[in-house]
C-alpha positions as CSV (number, residue, x, y, z in Angstrom):
1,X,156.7,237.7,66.1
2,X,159.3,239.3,67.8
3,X,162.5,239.8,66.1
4,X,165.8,237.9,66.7
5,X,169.1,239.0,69.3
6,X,171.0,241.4,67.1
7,X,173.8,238.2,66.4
8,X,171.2,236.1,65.5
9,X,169.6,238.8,62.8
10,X,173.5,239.4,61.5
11,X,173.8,235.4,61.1
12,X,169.9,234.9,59.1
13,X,170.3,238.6,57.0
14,X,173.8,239.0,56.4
15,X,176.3,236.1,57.8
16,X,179.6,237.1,58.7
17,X,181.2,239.3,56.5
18,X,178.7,242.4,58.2
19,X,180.2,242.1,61.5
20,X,183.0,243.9,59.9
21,X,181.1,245.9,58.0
22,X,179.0,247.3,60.5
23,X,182.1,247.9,63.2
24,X,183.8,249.8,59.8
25,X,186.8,247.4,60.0
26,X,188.8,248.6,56.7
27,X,192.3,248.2,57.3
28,X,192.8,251.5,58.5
29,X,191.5,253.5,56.3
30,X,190.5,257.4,57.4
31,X,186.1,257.2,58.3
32,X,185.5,260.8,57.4
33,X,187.9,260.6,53.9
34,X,186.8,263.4,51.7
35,X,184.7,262.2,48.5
36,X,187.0,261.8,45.0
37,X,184.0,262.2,42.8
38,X,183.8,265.0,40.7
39,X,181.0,268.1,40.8
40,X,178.8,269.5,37.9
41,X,180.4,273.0,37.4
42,X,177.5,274.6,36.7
43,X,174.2,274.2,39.4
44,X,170.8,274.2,37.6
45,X,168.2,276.6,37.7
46,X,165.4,276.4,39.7
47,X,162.8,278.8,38.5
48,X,162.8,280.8,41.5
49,X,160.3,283.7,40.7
50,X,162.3,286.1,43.3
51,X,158.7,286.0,45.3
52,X,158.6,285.8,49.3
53,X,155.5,284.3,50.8
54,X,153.8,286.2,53.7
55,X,155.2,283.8,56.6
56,X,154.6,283.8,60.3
57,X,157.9,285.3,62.1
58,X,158.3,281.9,63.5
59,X,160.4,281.5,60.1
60,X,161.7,284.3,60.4
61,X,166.3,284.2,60.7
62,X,165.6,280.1,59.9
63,X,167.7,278.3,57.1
64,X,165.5,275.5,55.4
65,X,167.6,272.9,53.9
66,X,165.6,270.3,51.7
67,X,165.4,268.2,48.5
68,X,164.8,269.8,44.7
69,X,164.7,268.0,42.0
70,X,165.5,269.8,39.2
71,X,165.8,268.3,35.3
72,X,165.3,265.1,36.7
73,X,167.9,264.7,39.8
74,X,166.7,265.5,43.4
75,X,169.6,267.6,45.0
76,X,170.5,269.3,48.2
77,X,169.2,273.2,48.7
78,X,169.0,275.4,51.4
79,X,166.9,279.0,51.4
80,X,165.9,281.0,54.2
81,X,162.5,280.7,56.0
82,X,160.9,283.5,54.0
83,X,161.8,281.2,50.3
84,X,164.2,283.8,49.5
85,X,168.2,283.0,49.0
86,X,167.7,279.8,47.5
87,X,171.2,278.2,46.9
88,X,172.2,274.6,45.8
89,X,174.9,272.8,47.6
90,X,175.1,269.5,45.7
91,X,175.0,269.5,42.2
92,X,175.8,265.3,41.4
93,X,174.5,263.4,38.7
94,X,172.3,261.4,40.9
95,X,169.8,262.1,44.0
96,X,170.7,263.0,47.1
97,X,167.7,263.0,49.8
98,X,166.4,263.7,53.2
99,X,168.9,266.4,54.6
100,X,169.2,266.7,58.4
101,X,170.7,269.1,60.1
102,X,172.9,268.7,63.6
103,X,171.5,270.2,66.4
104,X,174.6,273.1,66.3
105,X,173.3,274.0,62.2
106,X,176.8,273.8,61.3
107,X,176.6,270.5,59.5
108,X,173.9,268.7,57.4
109,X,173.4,264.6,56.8
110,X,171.6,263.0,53.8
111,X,171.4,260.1,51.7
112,X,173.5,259.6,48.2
113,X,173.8,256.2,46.4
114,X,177.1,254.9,46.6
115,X,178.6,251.8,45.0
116,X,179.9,249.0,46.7
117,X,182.8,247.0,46.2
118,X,180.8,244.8,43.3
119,X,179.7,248.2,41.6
120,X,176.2,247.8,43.0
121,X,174.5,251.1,44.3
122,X,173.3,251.7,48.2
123,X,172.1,254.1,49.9
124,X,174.7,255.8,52.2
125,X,175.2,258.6,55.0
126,X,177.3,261.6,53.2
127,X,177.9,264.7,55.2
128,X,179.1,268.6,54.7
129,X,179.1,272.1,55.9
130,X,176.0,274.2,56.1
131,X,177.2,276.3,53.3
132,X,178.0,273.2,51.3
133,X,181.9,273.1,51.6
134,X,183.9,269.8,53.4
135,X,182.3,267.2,51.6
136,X,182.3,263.4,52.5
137,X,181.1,260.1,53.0
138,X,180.6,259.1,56.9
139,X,181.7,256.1,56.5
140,X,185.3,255.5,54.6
141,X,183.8,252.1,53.8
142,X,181.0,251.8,51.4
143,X,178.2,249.4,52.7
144,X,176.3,246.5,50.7
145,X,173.0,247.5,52.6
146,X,171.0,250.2,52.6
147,X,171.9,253.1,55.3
148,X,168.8,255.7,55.3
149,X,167.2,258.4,57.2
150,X,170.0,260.0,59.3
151,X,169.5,261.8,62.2
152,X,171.8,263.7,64.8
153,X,172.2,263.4,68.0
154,X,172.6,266.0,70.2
155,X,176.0,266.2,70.9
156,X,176.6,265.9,67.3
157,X,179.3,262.5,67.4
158,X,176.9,260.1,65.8
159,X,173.6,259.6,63.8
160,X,171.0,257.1,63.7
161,X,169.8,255.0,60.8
162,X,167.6,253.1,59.5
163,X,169.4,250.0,57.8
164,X,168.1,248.0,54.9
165,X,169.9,244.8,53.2
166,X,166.3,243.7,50.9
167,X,164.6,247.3,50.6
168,X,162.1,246.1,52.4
169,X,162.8,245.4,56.2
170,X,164.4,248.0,58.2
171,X,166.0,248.2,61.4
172,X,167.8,250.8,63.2
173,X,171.2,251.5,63.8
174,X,174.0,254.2,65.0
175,X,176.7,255.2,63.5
176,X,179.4,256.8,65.5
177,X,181.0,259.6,63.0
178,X,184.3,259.7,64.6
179,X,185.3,255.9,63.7
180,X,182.8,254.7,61.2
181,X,181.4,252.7,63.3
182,X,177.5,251.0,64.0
183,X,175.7,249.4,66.1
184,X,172.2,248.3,66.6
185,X,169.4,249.8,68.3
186,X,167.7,247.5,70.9
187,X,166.0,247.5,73.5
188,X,165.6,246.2,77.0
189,X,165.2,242.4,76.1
190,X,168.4,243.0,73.5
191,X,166.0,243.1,70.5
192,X,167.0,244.6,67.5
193,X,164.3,247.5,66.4
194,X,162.8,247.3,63.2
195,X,161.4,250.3,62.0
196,X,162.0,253.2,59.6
197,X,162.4,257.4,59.5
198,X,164.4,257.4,63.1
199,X,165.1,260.5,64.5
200,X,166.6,261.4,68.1
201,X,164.5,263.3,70.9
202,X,165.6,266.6,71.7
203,X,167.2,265.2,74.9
204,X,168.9,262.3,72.8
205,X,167.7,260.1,75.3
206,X,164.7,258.1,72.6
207,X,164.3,257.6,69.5
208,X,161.4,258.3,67.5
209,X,160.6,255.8,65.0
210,X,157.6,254.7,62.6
211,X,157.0,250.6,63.2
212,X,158.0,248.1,61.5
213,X,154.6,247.5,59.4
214,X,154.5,251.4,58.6
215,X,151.8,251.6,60.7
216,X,152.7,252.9,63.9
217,X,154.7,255.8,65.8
218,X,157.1,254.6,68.2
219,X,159.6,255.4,70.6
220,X,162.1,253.1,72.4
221,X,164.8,254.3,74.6
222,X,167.8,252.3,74.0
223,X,168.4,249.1,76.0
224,X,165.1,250.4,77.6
225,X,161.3,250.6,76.9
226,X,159.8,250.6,73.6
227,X,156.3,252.8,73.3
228,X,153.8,252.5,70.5
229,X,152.7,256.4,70.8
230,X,150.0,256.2,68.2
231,X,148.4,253.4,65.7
232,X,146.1,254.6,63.6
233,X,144.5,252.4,61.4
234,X,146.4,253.3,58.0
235,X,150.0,254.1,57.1
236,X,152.1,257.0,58.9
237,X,155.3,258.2,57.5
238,X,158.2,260.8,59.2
239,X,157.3,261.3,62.2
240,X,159.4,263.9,64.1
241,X,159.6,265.9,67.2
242,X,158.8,269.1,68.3
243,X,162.0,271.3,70.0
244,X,161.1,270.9,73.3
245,X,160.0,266.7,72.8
246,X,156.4,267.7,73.8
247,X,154.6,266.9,70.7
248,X,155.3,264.6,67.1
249,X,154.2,265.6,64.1
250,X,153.7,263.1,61.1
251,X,151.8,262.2,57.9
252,X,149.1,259.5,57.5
253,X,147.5,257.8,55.0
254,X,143.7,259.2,54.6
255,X,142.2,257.2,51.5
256,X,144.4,257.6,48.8
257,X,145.9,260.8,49.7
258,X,147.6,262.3,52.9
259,X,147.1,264.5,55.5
260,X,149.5,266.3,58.8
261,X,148.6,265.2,62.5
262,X,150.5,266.8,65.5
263,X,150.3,264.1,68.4
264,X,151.0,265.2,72.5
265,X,153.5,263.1,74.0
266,X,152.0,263.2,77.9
267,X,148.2,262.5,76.7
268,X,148.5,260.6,73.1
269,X,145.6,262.8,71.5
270,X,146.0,263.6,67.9
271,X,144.9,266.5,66.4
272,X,144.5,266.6,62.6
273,X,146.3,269.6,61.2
274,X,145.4,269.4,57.2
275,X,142.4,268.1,55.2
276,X,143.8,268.3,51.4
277,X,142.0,266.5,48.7
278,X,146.0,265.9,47.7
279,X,149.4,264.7,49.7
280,X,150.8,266.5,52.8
281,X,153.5,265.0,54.8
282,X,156.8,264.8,55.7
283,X,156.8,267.5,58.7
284,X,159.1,269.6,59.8
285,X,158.9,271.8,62.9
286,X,160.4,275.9,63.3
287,X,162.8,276.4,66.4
288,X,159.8,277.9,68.6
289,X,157.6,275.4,67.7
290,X,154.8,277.3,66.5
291,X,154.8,276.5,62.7
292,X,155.2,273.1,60.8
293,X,156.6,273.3,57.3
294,X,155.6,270.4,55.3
295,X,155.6,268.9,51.6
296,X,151.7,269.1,49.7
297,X,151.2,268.4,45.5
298,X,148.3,270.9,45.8
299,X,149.8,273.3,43.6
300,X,151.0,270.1,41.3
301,X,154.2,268.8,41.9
302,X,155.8,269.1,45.5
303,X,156.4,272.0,47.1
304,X,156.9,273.4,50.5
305,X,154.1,274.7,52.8
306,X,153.8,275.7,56.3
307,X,151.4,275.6,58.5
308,X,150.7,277.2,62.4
309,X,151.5,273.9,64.5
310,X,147.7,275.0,66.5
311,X,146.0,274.7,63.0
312,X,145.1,277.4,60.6
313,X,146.0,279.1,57.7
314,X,148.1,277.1,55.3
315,X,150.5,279.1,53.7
316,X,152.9,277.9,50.5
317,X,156.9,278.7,51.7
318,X,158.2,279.7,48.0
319,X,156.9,280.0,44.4
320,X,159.0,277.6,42.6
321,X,158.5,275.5,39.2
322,X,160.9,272.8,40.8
323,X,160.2,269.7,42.9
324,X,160.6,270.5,46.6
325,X,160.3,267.9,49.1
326,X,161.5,266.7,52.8
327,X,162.2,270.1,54.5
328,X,164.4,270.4,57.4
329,X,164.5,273.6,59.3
330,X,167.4,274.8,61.7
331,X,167.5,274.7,65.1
């Protein structure tokens, strides 16, 4: 069925009061104000053994930023490609998830819970510096939906999101960073996209998007043509471009596990890139696009592999006794 015009999905999901909230109309206040809350003074350890793996030179002068979990809270990291120099830039009480870095590597995106004005805890956009300095939420407002996913575009003045106000549906959205504010993503019939893990092309030009049912890779170029680039018959998750917008890689469901496909954009064949008894997914690609560094349970709990985006050897990034997760490698 296909979706309601973006006012008629404001007026069914969220009535009136999210016209405001979505065009950041809050009295003045500054977008990009810094955050008040305060940090844990010491960061955790992260049983680091001190080890470098024996990685392809693709990796080689890269910064990986990604997710750790360490007693119990998921925070922000970054190391270099060879698992060596880890350091952790957020050290809150809670989780923060799925870093993304802008296309320049000078800032990183990512999701942190944040309360809203009735004390209830969302999902939100906060931002900093690559080295973890300038801290703040992107919007000055806090939401009462969901705001997931970010990705940059290009030119590095706004993200796009996935939105949820049930944590179930999702549709996408910008969010322009120098005012706060968002709008919808539609397409050429001014239908609102529903769909989850956005992320721009290298151009800017499409989004790439998993469907609304989780299971389908798709592209749409706003107020343009949607494409269904591949829909396979069980769930995919994070699909995301390679740098030159050639090729997607992305996870999919194989029986009760998952495995890494890379898809070519111009022909739609898939080739199958891991065949783990255990979870691989969330895919990230290296600036030359030759090696995919991914997330795998193989050696127990998550950790960070990489793989030659061709298929081959499979190779684990660093030897840690922490939960590592949702890579993202710089440009």
């Amino acid at each position: 069925m296909p979706l309601a015009s973006p006012a008629r999905l404001l007026a069914r999901l969220l009535g009136a009061g999210l016209l405001c909230a979505l065009a950041a109309c809050d009295g003045g206040d500054q977008p990009l104000a810094p955050s008040a809350e305060p940090q844990a003074s010491t960061p955790a350890a992260d049983g680091f053994d001190g080890s470098p793996s024996a990685l392809t030179a693709a990796l080689v002068g890269v910064k990986i930023a990604y997710e750790s979990r360490v007693n119990g809270n998921a925070g922000i990291w970054v190391m270099n490609g060879d698992g060596t120099g880890r350091k952790q830039l957020t050290t809150w009480s809670g989780d923060e998830l799925a870093p993304a870095w802008s296309r320049d590597n000078k800032h990183l995106a990512f999701m942190r819970k944040r309360p809203d004005a009735n004390q209830v805890l969302h999902w939100d956009v906060f931002l900093m510096d690559a080295d973890g300095t300038h801290k703040h939420w992107a919007r000055s407002t806090p939401a009462w939906f969901d705001i997931m996913d970010p990705s940059w575009a290009p030119d590095g003045k706004h993200l796009v999101t996935a939105i949820s106000f049930d944590g179930v549906a999702q549709y996408l959205a910008t969010l322009d960073l120098a005012t706060g504010t968002m709008d919808w993503v539609v397409d050429n019939s001014q239908t609102v996209i529903e769909g989850g893990y956005p992320s721009y092309s290298p151009s800017g030009a499409s989004i790439l998007y998993v469907g609304g049912h989780g299971l389908s890779i798709n592209e749409v170029y706003p107020n343009g043509d949607p494409y269904v680039l591949s829909q396979p018959s069980t769930p995919v998750t994070r699909p995301t471009w390679s740098p030159d917008g050639k090729k997607v890689a992305y996870g999919r469901a194989v029986g009760n596990n998952m495995d890494l496909y890379v898809l070519t954009r111009s022909t739609y064949a898939v080739k199958r890139l891991t065949f783990n008894a255990l979870w691989d997914g969330n895919p990230t690609w290296s600036k030359d696009g030759g090696t995919i560094v991914f997330s795998s349970n193989r050696s127990g709990g998550s950790q960070l592999w990489s793989v030659p985006a061709a298929g081959g050897t499979q190779t684990r990034v660093a030897k840690t006794t922490s939960w590592d997760d949702a890579a993202a490698l710089t440009f």
